[in-house]
C-alpha positions in Angstrom: 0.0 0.0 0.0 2.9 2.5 0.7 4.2 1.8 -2.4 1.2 2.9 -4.4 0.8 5.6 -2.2 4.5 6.8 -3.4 4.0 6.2 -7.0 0.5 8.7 -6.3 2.3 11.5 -4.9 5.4 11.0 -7.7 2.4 11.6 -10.2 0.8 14.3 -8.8 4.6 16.1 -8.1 4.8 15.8 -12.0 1.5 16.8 -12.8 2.7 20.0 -11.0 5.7 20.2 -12.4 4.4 20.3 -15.6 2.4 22.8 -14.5 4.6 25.2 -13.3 6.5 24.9 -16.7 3.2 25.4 -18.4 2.4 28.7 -16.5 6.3 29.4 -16.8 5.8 29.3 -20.7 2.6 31.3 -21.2 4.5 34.4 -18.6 7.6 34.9 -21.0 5.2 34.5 -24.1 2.9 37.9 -22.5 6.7 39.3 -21.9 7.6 38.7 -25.2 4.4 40.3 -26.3 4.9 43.3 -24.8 8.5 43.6 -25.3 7.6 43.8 -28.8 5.2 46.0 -28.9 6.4 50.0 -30.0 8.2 51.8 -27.0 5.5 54.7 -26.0 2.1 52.6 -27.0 -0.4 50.9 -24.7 -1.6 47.3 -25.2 -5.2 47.6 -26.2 -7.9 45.7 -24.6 -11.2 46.3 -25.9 -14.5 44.8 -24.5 -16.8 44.5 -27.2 -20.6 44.2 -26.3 -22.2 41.6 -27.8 -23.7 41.1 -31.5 -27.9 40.2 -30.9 -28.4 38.6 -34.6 -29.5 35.4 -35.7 -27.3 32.8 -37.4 -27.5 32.6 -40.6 -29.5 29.4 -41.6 -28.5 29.0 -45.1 -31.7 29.1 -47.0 -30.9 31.5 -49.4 -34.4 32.8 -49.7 -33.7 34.0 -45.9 -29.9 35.7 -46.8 -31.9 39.1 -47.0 -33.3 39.0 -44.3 -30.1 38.0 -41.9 -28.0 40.0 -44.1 -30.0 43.0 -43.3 -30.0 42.3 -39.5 -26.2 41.7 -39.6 -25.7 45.3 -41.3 -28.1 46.8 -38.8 -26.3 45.3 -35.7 -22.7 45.6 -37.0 -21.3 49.5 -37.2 -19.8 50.5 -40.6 -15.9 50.7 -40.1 -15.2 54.0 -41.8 -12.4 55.5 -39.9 -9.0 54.2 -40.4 -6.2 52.5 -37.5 -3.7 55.0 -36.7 
């Protein structure tokens, strides 16, 4: 029984392990991120609210009528990114 018990905990140390080398990763991939980013600028985080539309069924005697409730929801993009 102590045996099994050992080979447990060596698991779950190497689950953690992993772990830690997974968190590890993802940290220097946001510091690489922003290390790349132009000196003097922000990294943007936008919240977008959400679309209310239907999904488009694909009967194409409905496109009209999604197509115009897409347009209607979805703002025209008429400025451009700086």
């Amino acid at each position: 029984m102590l045996k099994i018990e050992k080979q447990k905990t060596q698991i779950e140390h190497g689950k953690l392990q992993i772990e830690v080398e997974r968190l590890k990763k993802d940290k220097r991939k946001k510091t690489l991120h922003a290390a790349t980013a132009k000196p003097g600028t922000k990294l943007n985080t936008v919240k977008l609210p959400k679309l209310d539309f239907s999904k488009f069924s694909g009967q194409l005697l409905k496109w009209l009528e999604f197509w115009d409730s897409f347009d209607s929801a979805v703002p025209p993009m008429n400025h451009r990114a700086q």
